[in-house]
Each structure stands twice: as C-alpha cells, then as structure tokens.
C-alpha positions in Angstrom: -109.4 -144.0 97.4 -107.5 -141.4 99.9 -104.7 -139.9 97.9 -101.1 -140.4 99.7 -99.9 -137.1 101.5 -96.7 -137.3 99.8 -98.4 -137.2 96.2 -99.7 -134.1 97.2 -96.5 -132.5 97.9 -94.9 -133.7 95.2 -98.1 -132.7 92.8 -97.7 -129.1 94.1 -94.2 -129.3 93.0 -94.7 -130.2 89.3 -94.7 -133.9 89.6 -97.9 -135.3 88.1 -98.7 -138.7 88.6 -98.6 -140.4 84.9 -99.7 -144.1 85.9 -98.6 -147.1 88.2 -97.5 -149.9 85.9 -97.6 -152.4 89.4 -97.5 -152.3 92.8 -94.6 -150.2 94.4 -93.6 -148.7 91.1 -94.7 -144.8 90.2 -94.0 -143.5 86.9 -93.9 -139.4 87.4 -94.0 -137.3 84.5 -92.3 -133.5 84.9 -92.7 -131.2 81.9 -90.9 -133.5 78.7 -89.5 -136.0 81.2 -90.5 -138.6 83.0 -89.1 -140.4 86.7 -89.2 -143.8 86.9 -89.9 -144.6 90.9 -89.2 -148.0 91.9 -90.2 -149.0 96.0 -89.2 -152.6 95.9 -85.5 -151.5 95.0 -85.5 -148.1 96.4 -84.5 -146.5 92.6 -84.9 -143.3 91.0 -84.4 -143.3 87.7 -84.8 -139.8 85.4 -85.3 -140.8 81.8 -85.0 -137.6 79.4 -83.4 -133.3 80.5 -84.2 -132.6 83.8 -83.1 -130.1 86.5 -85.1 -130.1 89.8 -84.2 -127.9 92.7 -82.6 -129.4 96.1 -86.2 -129.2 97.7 -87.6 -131.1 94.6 -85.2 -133.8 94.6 -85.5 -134.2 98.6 -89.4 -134.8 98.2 -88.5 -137.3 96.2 -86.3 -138.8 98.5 -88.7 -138.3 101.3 -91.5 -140.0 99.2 -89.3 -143.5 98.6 -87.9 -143.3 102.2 -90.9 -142.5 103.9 -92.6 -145.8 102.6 -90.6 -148.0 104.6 -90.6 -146.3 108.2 
C-alpha cells in the first residue's frame, strides 16, 4: 500500500501514525498526546498538553483540506 504524501510530511514533523479506528478518521500520536483527525466532519481534536509550531499546525490543516480538493 503507497503511503499518502501528506503522512510523510507530517511523520517528519513528529506526528506518528498511531492507528485508523475507520475510514476517514486518523488518530496521531505526538510525544504524551494524541490528535484525534476526523475527515467526514473536517475536526481536529488535541486530547492531552500540546504546543506545535505554526508550520506544524498548518500541515495539519493542509492534510484535512487537501482530502477534499
């Protein structure tokens, strides 16, 4: 299976794919915390401390966006 592009990026920033609980829904996991990634309704959700720089957070972005164009 050909990994996404995007994963890439976002690996090489610190964002390790944990698991995908269903389709369209990525579960990342950054140091202690983990980011809850949800396609269908275009949500972010940051469960536990986390600080990620303006580039990090626009991957992210990028990543949920970039899915629907």
């Amino acid at each position: 299976m050909k990994k996404d592009v995007n994963l890439k990026i976002l690996e090489r920033y610190g964002f390790k794919l944990y698991k995908r609980p269903k389709e369209n829904v990525y579960l990342f996991k950054k140091g202690d915390s983990l980011i809850f990634v949800n396609l269908d309704l275009k949500l972010i959700e940051f469960r536990g401390d986390i600080s990620l720089s303006f580039k990090a957070y626009k991957l992210l972005l990028d990543f949920v966006f970039n899915k629907y164009i």
